[in-house]
N, C-alpha and C positions, 0 to 999 in steps of 0.2 A: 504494500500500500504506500502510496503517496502523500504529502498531506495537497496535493492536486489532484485530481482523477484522471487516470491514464486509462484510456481502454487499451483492456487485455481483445486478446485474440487468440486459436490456437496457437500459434506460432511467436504469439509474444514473449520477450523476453521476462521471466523470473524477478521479480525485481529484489532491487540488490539491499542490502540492511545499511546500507550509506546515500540512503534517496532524498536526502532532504528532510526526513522527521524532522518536525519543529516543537512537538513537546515537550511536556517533563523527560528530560534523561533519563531520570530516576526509575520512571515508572518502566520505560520502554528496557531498562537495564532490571527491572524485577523481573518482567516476563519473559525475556530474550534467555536470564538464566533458568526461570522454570521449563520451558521447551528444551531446551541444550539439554536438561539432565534425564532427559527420555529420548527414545528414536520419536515413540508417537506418545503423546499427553494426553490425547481423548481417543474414543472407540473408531472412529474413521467413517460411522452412521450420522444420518441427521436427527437433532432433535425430537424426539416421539412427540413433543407437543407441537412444537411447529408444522408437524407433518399432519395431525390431525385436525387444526385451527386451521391451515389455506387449503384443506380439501375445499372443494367449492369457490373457491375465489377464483377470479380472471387471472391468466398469469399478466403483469405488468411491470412496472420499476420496483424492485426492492433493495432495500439498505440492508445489509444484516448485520449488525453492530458487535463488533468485538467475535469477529469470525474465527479466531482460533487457525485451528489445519486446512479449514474451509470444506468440511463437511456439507453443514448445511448450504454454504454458497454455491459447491456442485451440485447437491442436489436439487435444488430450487433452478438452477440454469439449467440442468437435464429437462427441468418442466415446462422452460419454455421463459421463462422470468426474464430479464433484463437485470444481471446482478452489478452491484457495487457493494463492496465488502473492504469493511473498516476494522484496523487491527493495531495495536500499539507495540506488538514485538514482529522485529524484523523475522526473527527465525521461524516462526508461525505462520509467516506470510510467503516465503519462501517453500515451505510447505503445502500451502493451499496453493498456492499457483501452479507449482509441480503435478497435482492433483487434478486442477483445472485442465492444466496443458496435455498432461497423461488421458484424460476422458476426449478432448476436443472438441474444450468447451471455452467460454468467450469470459474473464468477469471484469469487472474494472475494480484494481485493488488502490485501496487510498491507506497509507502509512502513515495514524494520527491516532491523538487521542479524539472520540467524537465533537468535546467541546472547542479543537482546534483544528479540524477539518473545514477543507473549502467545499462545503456541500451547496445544490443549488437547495434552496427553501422552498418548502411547499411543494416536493415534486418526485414523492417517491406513493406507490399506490398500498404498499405494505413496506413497514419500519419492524424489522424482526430483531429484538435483542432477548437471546436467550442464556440467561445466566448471568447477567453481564458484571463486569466489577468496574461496576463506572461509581468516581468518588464524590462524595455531597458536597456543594459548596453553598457558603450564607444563600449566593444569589440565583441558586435551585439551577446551577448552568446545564448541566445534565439532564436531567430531567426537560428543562425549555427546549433543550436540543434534539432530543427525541420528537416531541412534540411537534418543532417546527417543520421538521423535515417530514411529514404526513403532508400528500397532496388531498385536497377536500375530495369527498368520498373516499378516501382511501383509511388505511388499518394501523394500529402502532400496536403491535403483541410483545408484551412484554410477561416474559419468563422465570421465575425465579423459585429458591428452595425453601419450602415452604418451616418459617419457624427459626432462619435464621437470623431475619432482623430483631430477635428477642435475647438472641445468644449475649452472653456476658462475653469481653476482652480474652481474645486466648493469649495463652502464654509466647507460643509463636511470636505474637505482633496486631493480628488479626482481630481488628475490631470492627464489631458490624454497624455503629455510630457511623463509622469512617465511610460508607459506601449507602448506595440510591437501591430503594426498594419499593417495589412496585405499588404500594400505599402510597410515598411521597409523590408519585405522579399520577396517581388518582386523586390526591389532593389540590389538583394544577387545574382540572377540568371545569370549562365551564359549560355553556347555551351550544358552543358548536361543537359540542362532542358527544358520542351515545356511545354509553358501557354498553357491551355485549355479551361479555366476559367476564367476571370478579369472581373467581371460586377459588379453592383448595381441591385437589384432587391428585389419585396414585399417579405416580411418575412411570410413563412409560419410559425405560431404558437399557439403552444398548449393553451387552455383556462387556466389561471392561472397561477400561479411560478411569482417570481422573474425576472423583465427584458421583462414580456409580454408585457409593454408598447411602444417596439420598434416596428416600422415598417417595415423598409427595412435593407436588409444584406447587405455587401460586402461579395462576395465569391471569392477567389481565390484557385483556383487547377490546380495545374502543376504538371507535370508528369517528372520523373529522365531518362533520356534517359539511360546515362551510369553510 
């Protein structure tokens, strides 16, 4: 990923982990070390809720926010989609691309954290972040960023595990204050948004990867009226 949008193509070049990132270092150097210390970090499947949530939908432009290996970003361009796939470690991006290229398939990968992405606004028809470890700020930047990027009529599915914004500070480092949950931007919505979505339910999941330990989601998806 870019923090520009470069369309991929099959035959596009991998992009490389020195493209221009303009985020936090910090963060792009947490996650660049979590991928490095695996060949593969997640199951190499797409997300069981996202696969169940856009049965029925048109395929059109979607973002998939913090794509990891690029799982779901093949899979959603196998269907026909218009991807763009957003990721904060090079080495995950280098991955998914690989994957993309390997299938011969198209995405446009952008190398950013969401809140410092050149996205165009208002112009994706499904915004899919599933899992995401995007971090809280006073000025709710995440969360507005999500949001904005839903073209009217279109979807923001947002994915998460259900019960951890309650957890206490791990010893790790990992505090769940520190990160956006799907409540905080159900608290954003106003007149042009329709819930569809607000539940807890079993996680469907793939055998292996990172994070199979979980059981149940929170899903929210709401739809941009205007």
């Amino acid at each position: 990923m870019t923090d520009n949008i470069a369309a991929g193509s099959p035959a596009a070049d991998i992009p490389s982990p020195a493209d221009g990132y303009v985020a936090d270092p910090a963060v792009r150097a947490e996650w660049d070390n979590r991928y490095a210390e695996r060949q593969q970090l997640w199951s190499g499947r797409p997300n069981g809720a996202l696969v169940a949530e856009v049965a029925g939908l048109t395929p059109g432009r979607v973002l998939d926010v913090g794509c990891g290996e690029g799982a779901d970003a093949v899979w959603l361009a196998r269907g026909g989609w218009d991807v763009t796939a957003i990721e904060v470690s090079g080495v995950a991006l280098e991955r998914a691309a690989g994957h993309a290229r390997d299938a011969g398939l198209a995405v446009h990968w952008v190398h950013a954290a969401l809140t410092e992405a050149v996205l165009p606004p208002a112009s994706f028809d499904l915004v899919s972040a599933q899992y995401p470890a995007l971090l809280r700020t006073p000025d709710a930047a995440a969360e507005r960023a999500l949001l904005a990027a839903v073209a009217p009529g279109g979807v923001l599915l947002l994915v998460h595990h259900a019960g951890m914004d309650t957890q206490q500070a791990h010893d790790s480092g990992f505090d769940p204050a520190d990160y956006v949950w799907p409540s905080m931007v159900a608290d954003l919505l106003d007149d042009d948004w329709e819930v569809e979505v607000d539940e807890q339910r079993p996680r469907v999941a793939a055998d292996g990867g990172a994070g199979a330990h979980h059981t149940d989601d929170v899903v929210l998806r709401v739809r941009r009226l205007r």
